[in-house]
N, C-alpha and C positions, 0 to 999 in steps of 0.2 A: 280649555285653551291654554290656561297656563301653564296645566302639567305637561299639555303636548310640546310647550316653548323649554320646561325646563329639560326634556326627554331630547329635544335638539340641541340646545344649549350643551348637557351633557356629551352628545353624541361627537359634536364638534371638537370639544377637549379632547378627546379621546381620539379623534382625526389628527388635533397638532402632535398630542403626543406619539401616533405612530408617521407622522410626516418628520417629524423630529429625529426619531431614531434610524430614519430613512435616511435623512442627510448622513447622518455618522457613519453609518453603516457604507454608504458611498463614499464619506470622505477615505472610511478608514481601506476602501476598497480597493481606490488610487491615490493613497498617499505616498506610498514608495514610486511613483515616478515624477515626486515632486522634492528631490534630495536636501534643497535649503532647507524645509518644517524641521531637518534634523536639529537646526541650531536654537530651535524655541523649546525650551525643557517639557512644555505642557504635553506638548504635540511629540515628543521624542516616541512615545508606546505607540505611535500609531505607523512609525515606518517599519512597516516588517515584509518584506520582498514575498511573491508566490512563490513555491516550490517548482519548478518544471522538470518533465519530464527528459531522457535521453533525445527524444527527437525535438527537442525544441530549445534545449542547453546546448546540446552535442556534451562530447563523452565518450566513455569505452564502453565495448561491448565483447566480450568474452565466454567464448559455448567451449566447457568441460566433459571429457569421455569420463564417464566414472569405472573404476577396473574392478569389476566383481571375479576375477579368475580364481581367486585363493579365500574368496568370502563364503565363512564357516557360520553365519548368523542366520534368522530364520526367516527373515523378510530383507526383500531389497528396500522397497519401500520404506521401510521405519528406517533405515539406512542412511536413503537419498535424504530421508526429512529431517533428521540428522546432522547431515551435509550441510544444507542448507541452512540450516539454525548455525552451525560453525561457521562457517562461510561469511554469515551477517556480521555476527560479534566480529570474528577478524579485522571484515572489513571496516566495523565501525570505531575500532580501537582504533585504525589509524588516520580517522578523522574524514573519513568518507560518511555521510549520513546521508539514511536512506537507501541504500542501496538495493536493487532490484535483482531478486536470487529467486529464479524459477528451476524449477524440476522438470524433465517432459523425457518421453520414454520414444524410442523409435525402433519397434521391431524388439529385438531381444537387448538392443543395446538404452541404456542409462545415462539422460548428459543435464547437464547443468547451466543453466544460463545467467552470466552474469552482468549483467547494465551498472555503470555508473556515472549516474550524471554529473558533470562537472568535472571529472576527471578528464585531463587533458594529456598526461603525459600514459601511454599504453607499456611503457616499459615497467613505470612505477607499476602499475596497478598491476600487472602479472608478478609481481614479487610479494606484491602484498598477497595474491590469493596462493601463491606459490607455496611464500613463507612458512605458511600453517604445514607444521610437524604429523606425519601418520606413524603414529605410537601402535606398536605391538608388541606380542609377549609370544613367543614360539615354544614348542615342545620339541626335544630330541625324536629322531625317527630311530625305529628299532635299526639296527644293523644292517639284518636281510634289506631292508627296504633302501637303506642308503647305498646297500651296495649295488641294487637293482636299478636303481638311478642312477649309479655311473655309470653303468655298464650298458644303459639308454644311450646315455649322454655321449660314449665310446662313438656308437651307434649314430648318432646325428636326431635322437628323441630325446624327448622331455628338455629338450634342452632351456634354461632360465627356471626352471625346479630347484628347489636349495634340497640338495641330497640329504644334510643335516638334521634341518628342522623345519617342522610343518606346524601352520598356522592354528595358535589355540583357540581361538576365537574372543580372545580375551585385547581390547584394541583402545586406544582414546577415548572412544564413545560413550566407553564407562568410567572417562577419569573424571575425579569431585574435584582436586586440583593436585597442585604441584608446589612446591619451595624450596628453596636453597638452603640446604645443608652440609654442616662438616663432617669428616671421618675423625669420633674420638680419637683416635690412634695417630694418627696422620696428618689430621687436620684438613688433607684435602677435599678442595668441594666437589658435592653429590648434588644429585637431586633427588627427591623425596616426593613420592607420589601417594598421593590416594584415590582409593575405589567410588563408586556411588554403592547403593543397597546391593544392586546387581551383578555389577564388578567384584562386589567383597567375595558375594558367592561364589561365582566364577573361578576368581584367585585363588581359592580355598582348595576347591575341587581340584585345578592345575597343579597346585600346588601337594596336596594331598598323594595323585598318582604320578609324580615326578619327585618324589622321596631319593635323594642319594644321583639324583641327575642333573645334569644343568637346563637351565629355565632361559632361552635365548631373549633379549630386549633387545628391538630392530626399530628403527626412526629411518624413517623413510626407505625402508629397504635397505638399511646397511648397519648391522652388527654393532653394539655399544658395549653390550658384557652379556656374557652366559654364566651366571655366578649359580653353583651348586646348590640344591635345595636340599638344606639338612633335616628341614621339619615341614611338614603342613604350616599353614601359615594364615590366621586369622585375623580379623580388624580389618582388612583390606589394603594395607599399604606395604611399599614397598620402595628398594632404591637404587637409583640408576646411576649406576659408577662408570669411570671413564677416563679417560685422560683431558681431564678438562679445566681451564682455567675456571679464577671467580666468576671474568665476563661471562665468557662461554656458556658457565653452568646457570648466572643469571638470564641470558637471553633465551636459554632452554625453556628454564623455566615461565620466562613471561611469552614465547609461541606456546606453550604446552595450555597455560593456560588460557589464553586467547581460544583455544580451542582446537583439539587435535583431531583427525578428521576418521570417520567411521572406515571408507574405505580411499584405495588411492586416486586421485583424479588427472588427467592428464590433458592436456592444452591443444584445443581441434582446430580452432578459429579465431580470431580474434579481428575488430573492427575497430574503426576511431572516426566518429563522426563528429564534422566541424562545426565549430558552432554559428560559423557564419551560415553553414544550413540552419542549424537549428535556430535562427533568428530569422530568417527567410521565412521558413516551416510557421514560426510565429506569428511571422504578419499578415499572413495569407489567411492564418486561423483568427485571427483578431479582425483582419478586415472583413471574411464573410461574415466574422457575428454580427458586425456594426452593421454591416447591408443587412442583413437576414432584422436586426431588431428596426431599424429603419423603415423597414417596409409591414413590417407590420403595426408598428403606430402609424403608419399611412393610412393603412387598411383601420384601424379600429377608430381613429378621429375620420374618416370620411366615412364610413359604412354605419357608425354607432350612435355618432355625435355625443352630446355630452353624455353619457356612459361611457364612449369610448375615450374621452379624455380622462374618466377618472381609471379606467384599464389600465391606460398607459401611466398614470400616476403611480397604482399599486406595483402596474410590471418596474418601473423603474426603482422601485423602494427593493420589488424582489429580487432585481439583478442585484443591487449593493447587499441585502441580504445572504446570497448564496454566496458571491465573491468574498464577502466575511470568510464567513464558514469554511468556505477553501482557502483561503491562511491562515483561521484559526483551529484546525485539526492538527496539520497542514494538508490539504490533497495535494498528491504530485498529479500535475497539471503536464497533459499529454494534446497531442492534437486529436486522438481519439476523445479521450476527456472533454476537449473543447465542445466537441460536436454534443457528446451527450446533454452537457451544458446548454447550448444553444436547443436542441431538439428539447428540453425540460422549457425552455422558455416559449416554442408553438406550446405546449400542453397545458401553458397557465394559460395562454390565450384563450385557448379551446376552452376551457372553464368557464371564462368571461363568456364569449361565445353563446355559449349553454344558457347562463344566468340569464341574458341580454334578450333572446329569443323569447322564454319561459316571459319575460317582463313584458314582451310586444305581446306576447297572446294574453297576460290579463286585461293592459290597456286594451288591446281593442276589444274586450269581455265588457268595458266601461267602466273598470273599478278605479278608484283615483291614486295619482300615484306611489302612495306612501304603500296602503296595501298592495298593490301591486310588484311592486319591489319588494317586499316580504317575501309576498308567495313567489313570485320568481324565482328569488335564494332556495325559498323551500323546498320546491319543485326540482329545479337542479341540480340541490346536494346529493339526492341517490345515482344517480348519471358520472356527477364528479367523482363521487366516492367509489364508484362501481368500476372507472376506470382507468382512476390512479392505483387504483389495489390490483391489478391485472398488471398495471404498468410496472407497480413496484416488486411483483415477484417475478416478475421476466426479468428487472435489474439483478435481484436475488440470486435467482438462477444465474445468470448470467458471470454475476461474481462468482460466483461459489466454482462453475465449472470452466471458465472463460482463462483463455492465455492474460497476459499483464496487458496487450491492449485492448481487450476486452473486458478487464476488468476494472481499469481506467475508464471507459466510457460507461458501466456498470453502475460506479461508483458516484459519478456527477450526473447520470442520469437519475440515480436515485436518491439523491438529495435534494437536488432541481425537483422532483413532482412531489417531494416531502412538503417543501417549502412552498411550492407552487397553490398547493391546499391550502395555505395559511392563507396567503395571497388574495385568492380568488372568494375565498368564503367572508373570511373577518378582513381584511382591506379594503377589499373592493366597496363591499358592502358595508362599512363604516363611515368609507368617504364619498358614497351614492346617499346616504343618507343622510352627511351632514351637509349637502348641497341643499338638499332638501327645504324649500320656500314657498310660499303658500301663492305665490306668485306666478312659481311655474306649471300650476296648471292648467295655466293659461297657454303654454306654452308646449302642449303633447309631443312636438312634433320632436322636440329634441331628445327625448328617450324613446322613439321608433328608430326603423332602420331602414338603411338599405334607402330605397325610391318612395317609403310610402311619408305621405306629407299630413295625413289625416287618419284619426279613428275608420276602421275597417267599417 
C-alpha cells in the first residue's frame, strides 16, 4: 500500500511539474499581445511577436521571368537554385528577413516567385530585387560571324544579338567575392574580383583561348571594359575597370557581393497586398480555431467525463506547446499553416479518443481502474503510433514537393502530430494517473463514455 501511495505521490510531482511548464509555455505563447510585460525586465524574453505569413501581414508579391536565351551552363535548374539563393541574401541584406523565394517552371519558361511579408512599399522592394548586378565575362566572335550578324541585322534578324561578343559562360554564379581597388599607376578605383573553385577553372580556359583578344565584362547587359588578354591567367581573379568614382566602384562592389545573379530576370507581375486583408484573413483564421477547439472540449468533457477533462487539460498544455515552437524556430505562420495547426489539434484528440475507448473495454472486462488505464495506453499506443507515422510522411511529402502554401501547412501539420504524441501518451496519462484515488472506484461511471452509466 505504501509503495502504491508513494508511486502516486511520485506521479503527481511529475503532473505539477508538466502542468507548470504548461502554464509557461501558454504564457510565453500569448505574451506578445500583452505589450505592458515589456516594462518588467523578468518578463522582457518572453515578448517575442509570431512570424506571419504574406496573407496575413500583407506585403509584396513579385513573379520573375528568368531569360535563359544566351545561357551557355548545363542545367537551368542548378541555375534557378542559384537565383534563388542570390535573391535571399539580397533581399536579406536589406533587412527584409525571411523572405519567400520559390522557383516553378511553366512550360518551357522559368519564373521566380518572390513574397515579402511586411514589406509595404512595392517600389522599394522591386529595386532591392532589381538592384542585384548580372555579372558576365564575353568572348570576341570571330569576324565571319560578326559580320553575318550585321548583315541579319541589315535584314530585320537576330536583331538584339551583340555581333561582337558571345556569352562565355563564365557569369556571377561563380564569383567568391569582390573589393575595391586602386590602379598602382593611376590610382584610380577598380574593382577586383574572384572566382569560386569552378570559376578559376573556367577563367583559365577563357582565358587560355582568348590569348592576344579582348575578354568583354558586361553588368547587366552593358559593356564595362574589354581589356586585351595577354597571358592565360590563373588563380581565378581578375579586374574590372571603368570610369568609375570611389562610390560608384564601392557600391559595385557591395551589389556584387550581395550576390550577382546566374541568369538575367525580368519583372512579369507584381502585387501588394494590404494588411488590413491580412488582419482580416487573421481573424477569421484565429476565430475558427477558437470555435473548432471549443467545441471539441465540448465534446471530450460531455462524451468522456473525467478523462475528458484531463484531454482537455493535456490538449491545452499542447496548444501553448506547439505555439512555443512556432516562435521559437520561428514558423512563418500562414492561413494555410493555421489550418494545419488546427487539423494537428482533431489528431491529439483522436489519440485520446483511442486511449479512452481501449479503457471502456477493460473496465467493462472488470479489471479496476488503475490496470485498466495501463492497458488502455498500452493497447492504443500501436493505433497512435501507426497513424501519426502515416500522417507525418504525407507532411514529409507534402513539404518536400508542395508550393510555399502547402508547405506551410506541411510544416505545422507536422509538428502539431510530433507533439500531439507526446501529448496523448505521457500527458494524458500522467495526469489520468495522478487523479487516480482509491475512492474513485466507487465511482466507474466517470471513466465510461458516451450513455453508458454502468459496467457492461
Amino acid at each position: 500500500c505504501s509503495g502504491a501511495l508513494h508511486i502516486v505521490g511520485k506521479t503527481r510531482l511529475i503532473a505539477l511539474a508538466i502542468f507548470s511548464l504548461g502554464v509557461i509555455a501558454g504564457f510565453f505563447a500569448v505574451a506578445d499581445r500583452f505589450p505592458t510585460l515589456a516594462t518588467v525586465p523578468v518578463l522582457r524574453a518572453l515578448i517575442r511577436p509570431y512570424r506571419l505569413g504574406l496573407d496575413l501581414q500583407g506585403g509584396t508579391h513579385l513573379l520573375y521571368r528568368a531569360d535563359f536565351r544566351e545561357f551557355r551552363g548545363e542545367s537551368p535548374n542548378e541555375a534557378m537554385a542559384g537565383l534563388r539563393d542570390v535573391i535571399e541574401r539580397r533581399v536579406n541584406l536589406f533587412g527584409v528577413t525571411e523572405p519567400l523565394v520559390q522557383v516553378e517552371r511553366a512550360g518551357e519558361e522559368w519564373r521566380l516567385i518572390v513574397e515579402l511579408a511586411g514589406v509595404k512599399d512595392i517600389r522599394e522592394a522591386i529595386r532591392l530585387i532589381g538592384a542585384t548586378p548580372f555579372l558576365e565575362f564575353r568572348e570576341v566572335r570571330p569576324p565571319e560571324e560578326t559580320q553575318a550578324i550585321l548583315e541579319a541585322n541589315e535584314k530585320g534578324e537576330r536583331l538584339g544579338e551583340d555581333p561582337y561578343f558571345f556569352p562565355s559562360g563564365l557569369t556571377g554564379r561563380y564569383l567568391k567575392r569582390a573589393e575595391l581597388q586602386f590602379d598602382a599607376t593611376t590610382n584610380t578605383p577598380l574593382v577586383g574580383v574572384e572566382f569560386n573553385a569552378e570559376g578559376e577553372k573556367l577563367f583559365e580556359e577563357i582565358t587560355t583561348r582568348n590569348v592576344g583578344k579582348p575578354l568583354g565584362m558586361f553588368l547587366d547587359g552593358a559593356p564595362l571594359s574589354a581589356p586585351t588578354v595577354r597571358e592565360a591567367i590563373s588563380g581565378g581573379k581578375a579586374q574590372i575597370t571603368g570610369q568609375f568614382t570611389v562610390e560608384q566602384a564601392r557600391d559595385l562592389v557591395r551589389r556584387l557581393n550581395s550576390g550577382a545573379l546566374p541568369v538575367p530576370i525580368e519583372l512579369v507581375s507584381q502585387q501588394s497586398v494590404e494588411a488590413s486583408l491580412g488582419a482580416a484573413s487573421l481573424a477569421r483564421s484565429l476565430r475558427a480555431a477558437l470555435v473548432g477547439f471549443v467545441a471539441v472540449v465540448l465534446f471530450m468533457l460531455l462524451w468522456y467525463r473525467l478523462p475528458g477533462l484531463v484531454a482537455v487539460a493535456a490538449l491545452t498544455i499542447y496548444v501553448g506547446l506547439v505555439l512555443s515552437i512556432f516562435k521559437l524556430i520561428p514558423v512563418t505562420l500562414t492561413a494555410a499553416g493555421i489550418a494545419g495547426f488546427v487539423l494537428s489539434i482533431g489528431m491529439a484528440v483522436d489519440a485520446n479518443i483511442l486511449i479512452f475507448e481501449r479503457m471502456k473495454e477493460e473496465l467493462g472486462g472488470g479489471k479496476d481502474l488503475a490496470p485498466a488505464t495501463e492497458e488502455g495506453f498500452r493497447r492504443a499506443w500501436t493505433s497512435i503510433r501507426d497513424s501519426n507515422v502515416s500522417s507525418l510522411i504525407s507532411a514529409a511529402i507534402l513539404f518536400w514537393l508542395g508550393t510555399s502554401v502547402v508547405k506551410g501547412f506541411a510544416l505545422t501539420l507536422g509538428l502539431g502530430v510530433l507533439v500531439s504524441m507526446l501529448s496523448a501518451i505521457a500527458i494524458s496519462r500522467t495526469f489520468l494517473m495522478a487523479v487516480m484515488a482509491p475512492g474513485l472506484s466507487r465511482v466507474r461511471w466517470l471513466f465510461l463514455s458516451g450513455l453508458t452509466t454502468t459496467k457492461p
